[in-house]
C-alpha positions as CSV (number, residue, x, y, z in Angstrom):
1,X,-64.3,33.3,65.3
2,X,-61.3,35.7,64.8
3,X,-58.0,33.6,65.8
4,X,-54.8,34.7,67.4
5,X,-51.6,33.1,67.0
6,X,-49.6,32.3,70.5
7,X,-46.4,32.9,71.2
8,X,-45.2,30.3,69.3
9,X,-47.3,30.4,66.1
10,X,-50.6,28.6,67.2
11,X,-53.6,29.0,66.2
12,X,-55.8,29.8,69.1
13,X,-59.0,31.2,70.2
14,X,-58.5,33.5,73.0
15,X,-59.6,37.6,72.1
16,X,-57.2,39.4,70.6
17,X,-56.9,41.6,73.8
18,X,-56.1,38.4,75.8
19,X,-53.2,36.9,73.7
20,X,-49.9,38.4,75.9
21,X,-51.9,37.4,79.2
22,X,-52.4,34.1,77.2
23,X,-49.2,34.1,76.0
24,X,-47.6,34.4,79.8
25,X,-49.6,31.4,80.5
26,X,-47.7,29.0,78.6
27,X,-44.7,30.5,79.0
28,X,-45.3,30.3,82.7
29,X,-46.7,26.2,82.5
30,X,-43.4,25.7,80.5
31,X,-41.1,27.5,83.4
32,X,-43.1,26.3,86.2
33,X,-43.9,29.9,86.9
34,X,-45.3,31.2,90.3
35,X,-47.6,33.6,88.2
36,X,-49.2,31.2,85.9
37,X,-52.4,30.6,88.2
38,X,-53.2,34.4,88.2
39,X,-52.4,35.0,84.4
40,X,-54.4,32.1,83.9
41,X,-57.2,33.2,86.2
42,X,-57.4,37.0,84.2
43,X,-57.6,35.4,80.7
44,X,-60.8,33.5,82.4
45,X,-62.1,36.4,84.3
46,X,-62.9,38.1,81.0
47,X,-63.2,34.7,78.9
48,X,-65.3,32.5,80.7
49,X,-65.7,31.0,77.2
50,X,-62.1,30.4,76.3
51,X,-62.7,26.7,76.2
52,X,-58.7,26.1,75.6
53,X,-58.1,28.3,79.0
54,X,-61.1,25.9,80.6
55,X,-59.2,22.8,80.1
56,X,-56.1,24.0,81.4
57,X,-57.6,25.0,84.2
58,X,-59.1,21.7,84.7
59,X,-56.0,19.7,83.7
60,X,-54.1,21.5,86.0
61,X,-56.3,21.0,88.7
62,X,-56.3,16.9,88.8
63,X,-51.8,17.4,88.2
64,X,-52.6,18.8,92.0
65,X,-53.7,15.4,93.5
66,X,-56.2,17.1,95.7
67,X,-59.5,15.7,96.0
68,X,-61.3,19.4,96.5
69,X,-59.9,19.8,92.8
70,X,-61.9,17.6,91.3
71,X,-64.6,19.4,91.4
72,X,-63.0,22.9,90.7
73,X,-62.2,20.9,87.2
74,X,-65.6,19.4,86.8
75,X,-66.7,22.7,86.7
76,X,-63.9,23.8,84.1
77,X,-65.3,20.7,81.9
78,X,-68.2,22.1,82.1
79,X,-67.6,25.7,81.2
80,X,-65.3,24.4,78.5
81,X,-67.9,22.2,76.6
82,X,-70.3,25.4,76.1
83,X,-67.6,27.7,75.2
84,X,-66.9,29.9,72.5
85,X,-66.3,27.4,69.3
86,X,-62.7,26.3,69.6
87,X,-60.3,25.0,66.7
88,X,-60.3,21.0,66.4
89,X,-57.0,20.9,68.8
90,X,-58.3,23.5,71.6
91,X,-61.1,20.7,71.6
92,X,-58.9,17.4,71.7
93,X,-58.0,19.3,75.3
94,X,-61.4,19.7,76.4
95,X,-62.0,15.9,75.8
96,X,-58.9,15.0,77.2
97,X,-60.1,16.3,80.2
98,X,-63.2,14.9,80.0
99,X,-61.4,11.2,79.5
100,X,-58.9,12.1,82.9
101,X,-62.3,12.9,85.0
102,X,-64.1,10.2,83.8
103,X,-60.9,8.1,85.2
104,X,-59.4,7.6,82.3
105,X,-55.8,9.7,82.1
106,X,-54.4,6.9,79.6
107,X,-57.3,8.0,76.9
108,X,-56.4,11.7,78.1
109,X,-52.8,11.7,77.1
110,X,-53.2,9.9,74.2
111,X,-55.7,12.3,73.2
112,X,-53.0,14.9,73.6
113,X,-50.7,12.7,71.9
114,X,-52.7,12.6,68.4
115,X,-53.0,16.4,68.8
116,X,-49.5,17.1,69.3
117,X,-48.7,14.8,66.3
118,X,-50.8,17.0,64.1
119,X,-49.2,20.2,65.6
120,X,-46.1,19.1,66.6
121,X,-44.3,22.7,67.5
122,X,-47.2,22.7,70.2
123,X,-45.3,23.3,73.4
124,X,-48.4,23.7,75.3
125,X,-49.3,20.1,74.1
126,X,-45.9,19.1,75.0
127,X,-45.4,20.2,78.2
128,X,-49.1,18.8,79.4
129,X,-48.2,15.5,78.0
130,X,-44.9,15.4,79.7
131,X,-46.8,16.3,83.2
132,X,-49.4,13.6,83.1
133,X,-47.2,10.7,81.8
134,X,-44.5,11.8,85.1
135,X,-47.6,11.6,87.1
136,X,-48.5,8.4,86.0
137,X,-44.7,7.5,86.2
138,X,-44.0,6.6,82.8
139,X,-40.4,7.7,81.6
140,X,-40.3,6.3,79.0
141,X,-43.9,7.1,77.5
142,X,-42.0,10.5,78.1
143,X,-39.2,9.9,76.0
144,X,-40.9,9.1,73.6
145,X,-43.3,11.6,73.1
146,X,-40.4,14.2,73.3
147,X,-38.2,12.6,70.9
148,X,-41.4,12.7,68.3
149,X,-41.2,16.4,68.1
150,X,-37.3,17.0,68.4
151,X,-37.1,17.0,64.5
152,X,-40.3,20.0,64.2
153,X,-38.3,22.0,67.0
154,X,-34.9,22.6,65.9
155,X,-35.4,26.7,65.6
156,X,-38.1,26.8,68.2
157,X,-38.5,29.4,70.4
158,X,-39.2,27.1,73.2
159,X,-36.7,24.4,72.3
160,X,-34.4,24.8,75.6
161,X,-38.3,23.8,77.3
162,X,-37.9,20.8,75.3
163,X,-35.0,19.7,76.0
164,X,-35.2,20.1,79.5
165,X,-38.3,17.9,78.7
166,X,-35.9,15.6,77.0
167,X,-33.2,15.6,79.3
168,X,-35.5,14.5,82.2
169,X,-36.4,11.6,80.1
170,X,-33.0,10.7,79.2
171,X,-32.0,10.7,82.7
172,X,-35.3,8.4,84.6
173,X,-34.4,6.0,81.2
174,X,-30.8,5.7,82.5
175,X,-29.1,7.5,80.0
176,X,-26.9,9.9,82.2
177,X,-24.1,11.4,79.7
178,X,-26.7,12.1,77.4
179,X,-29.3,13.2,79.8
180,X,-26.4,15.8,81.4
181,X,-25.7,17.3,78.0
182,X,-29.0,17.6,77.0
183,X,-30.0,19.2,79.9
184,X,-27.1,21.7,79.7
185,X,-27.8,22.6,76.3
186,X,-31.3,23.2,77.5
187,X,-30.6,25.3,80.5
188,X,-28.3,27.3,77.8
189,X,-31.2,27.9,75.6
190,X,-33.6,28.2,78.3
191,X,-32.0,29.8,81.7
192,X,-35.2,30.1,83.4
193,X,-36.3,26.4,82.8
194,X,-36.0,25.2,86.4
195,X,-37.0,21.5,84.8
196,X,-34.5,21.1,82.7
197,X,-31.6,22.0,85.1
198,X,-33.1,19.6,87.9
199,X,-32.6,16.9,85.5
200,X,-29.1,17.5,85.7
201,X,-29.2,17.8,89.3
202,X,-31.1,13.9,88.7
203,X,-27.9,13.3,86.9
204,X,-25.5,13.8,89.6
205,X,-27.8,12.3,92.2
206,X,-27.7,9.3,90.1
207,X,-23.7,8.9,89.8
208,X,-22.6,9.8,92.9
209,X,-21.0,13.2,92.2
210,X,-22.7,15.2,95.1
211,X,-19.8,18.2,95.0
212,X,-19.9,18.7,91.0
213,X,-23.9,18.7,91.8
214,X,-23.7,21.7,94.4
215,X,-21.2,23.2,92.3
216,X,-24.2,23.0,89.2
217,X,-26.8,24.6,91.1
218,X,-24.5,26.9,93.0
219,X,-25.2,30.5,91.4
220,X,-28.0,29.5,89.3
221,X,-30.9,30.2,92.0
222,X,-32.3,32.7,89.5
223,X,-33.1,29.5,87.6
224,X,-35.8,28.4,90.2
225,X,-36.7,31.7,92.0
226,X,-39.6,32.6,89.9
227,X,-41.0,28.8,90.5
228,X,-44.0,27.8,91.9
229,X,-43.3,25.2,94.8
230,X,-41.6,23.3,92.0
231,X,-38.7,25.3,93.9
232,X,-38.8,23.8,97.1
233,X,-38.1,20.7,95.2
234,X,-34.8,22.3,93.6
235,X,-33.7,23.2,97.0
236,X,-34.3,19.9,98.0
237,X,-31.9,18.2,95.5
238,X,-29.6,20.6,97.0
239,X,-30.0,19.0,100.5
240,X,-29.5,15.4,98.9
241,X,-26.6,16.4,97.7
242,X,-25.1,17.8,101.4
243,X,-26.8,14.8,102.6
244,X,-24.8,12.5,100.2
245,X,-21.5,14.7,101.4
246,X,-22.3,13.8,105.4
247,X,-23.3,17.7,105.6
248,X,-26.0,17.2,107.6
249,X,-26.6,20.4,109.0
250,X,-26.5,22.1,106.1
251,X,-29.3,19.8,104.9
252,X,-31.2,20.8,107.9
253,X,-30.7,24.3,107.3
254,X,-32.3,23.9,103.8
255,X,-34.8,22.2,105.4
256,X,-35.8,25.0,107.1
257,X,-34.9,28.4,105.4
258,X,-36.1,26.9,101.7
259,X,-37.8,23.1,101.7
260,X,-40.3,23.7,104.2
261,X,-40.3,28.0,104.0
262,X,-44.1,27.5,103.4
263,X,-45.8,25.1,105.9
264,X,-48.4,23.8,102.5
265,X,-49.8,20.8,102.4
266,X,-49.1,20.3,98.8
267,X,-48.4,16.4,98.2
268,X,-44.8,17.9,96.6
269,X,-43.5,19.5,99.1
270,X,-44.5,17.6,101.6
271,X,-43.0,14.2,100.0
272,X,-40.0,16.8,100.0
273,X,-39.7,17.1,103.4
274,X,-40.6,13.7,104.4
275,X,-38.4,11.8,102.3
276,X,-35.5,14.2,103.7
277,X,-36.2,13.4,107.3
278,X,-36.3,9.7,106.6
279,X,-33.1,10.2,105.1
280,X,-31.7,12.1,107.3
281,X,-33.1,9.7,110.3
282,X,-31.1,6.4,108.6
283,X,-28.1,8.5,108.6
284,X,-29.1,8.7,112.3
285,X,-29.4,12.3,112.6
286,X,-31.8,13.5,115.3
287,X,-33.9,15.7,113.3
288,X,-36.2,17.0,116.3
289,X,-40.2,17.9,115.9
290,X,-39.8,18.5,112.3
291,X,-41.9,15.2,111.5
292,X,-44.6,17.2,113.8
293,X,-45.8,19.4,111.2
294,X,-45.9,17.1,108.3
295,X,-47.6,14.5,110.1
296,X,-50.3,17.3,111.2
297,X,-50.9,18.2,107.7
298,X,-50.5,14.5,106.2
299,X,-53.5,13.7,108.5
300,X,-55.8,15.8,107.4
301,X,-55.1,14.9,103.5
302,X,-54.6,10.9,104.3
303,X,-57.9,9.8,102.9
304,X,-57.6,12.1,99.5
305,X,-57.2,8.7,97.5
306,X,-56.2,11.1,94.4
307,X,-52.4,9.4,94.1
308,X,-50.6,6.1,94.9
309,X,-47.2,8.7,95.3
310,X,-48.7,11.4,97.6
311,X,-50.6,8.4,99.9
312,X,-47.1,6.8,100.4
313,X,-45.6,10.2,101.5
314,X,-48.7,10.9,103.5
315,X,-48.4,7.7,105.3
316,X,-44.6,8.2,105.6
317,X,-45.5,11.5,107.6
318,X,-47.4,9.3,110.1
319,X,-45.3,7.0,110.3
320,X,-42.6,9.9,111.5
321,X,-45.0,11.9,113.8
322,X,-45.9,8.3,115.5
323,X,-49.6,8.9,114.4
324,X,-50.8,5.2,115.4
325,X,-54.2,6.0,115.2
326,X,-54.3,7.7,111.3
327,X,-51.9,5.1,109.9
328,X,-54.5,2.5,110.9
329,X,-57.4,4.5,109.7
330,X,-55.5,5.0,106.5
């Protein structure tokens, strides 16, 4: 099969014609992109057989922690094992896959591990491995992987992806000073990488300096504006930080112009809100029928069973909206 190399010199599979569409996928997964679903969902439109764009699709399905998407990536696995033939890393993803749905996500990454190892300028690899190990909450497995590759990415096109990456690491490892450089050099490299300048927001959060936070993400909402709801998040380190400060309305007000703009019942943004309302409610501030809405949606996803960290925030959602009779059945 004819190959193309990505963006970043790897050798992949996708048609020739497909390779910027391609290309804006990975770019996108590595910025968090709002446009990464339909790039991705173009490449597959006219390459049902792109196995590589198959496993993507399926990875990034179970990331979601919704229990309709389990079957949406079933049938990915599926489409990805009779695919087009596929280079001996596109096909360590398509297993990797095939280890996460057969409940195995440890297998999975280390699957991805081994293939970064061999390829390690792979910042498709990278990034994927970075997402799983966060959602299975391992810092450290993080850090590590990262710092593997630092050496094979000093004139990378991507590197400021890394080291946001790296920085994030740094920081849930307790390494602060060297998490806040880090993730300044990265934003530097990498303006767009809303990742990498959250872990410096993590950074302040984590020592107390609430004003030289705001004053870091004050003027860099370009940063997270092209986000998927990875920027309600952003905006919600913003309203820790006026929390932190006693601002409370000002928190609020994030709240409800940019945390909770979209009423979704993602997982993210609704651990977003939830967790600020608690907050804000044990800084006894009245925060009205904002738990309403949360607990409304939290209800209907309680029983998903996908993830230990979305239950808890589900659950925390009842627990504000007073729903005794879904706590119970939970």
């Amino acid at each position: 099969m004819p190959m193309s190399d990505d963006l970043y010199g790897v050798p992949t599979s996708v048609p020739a014609h497909l390779i910027g569409d391609w290309n804006r996928v990975i770019l996108g997964i590595l910025s968090h992109a709002a446009s990464t679903g339909p790039d991705l969902n173009r490449v597959l439109t006219e390459a049902p057989d792109f196995a590589l764009g198959q496993a993507i699709r399926g990875l990034s399905c179970l990331l979601l922690g919704r229990a309709e998407m389990l079957e949406v990536a079933r049938q990915a696995h599926a489409l990805a094992l009779v695919g087009a033939p596929a280079t001996m890393r596109e096909i360590a993803f398509v297993h990797a896959l095939g280890d996460w749905l057969s409940g195995r996500p440890t297998r999975a990454v280390a699957r991805l591990e081994i293939a970064l190892s061999l390829t390690p300028r792979d910042a498709l690899a990278m990034k994927m491995i970075q997402a799983i190990h966060f959602l299975m909450g391992r810092p450290h497995a993080m850090r590590a992987s990262v710092e593997g590759v630092l050496d094979a990415w000093t004139d990378h096109p991507a590197r400021g992806y890394l080291l946001g990456c790296h920085a994030f690491a740094l920081e849930e490892t307790g390494e602060y000073a060297r998490a806040e450089r880090t993730g300044r050099q990265g934003v530097e490299l990498a303006p767009d990488d809303a990742w990498g300048l959250h872990a410096v927001a993590h950074v302040f959060d984590m020592t107390g300096r609430a004003r030289a936070g705001l004053e870091w993400l004050s003027g860099r909402e370009a940063s997270w504006a092209h986000c998927n709801n990875f920027r309600f998040h952003v905006w919600w380190h913003r309203a820790l930080m006026h929390l932190d400060l006693r601002e409370y309305d000002r928190a609020l007000a994030l709240y409800d112009a940019d945390i909770r703009a979209e009423k979704t019942d993602d997982y993210r943004d609704i651990s977003n809100g939830a967790s600020l309302l608690a907050r804000l409610e044990l800084e006894g501030v009245r925060v009205g029928d904002r738990w309403e809405e949360l607990a409304d949606l939290s209800e209907r996803r309680a029983t998903d069973g996908c993830l230990a960290f979305a239950d808890l925030h589900y659950m925390l959602a009842l627990c504000g909206g007073a729903r005794e009779k879904a706590r119970r059945r939970r």
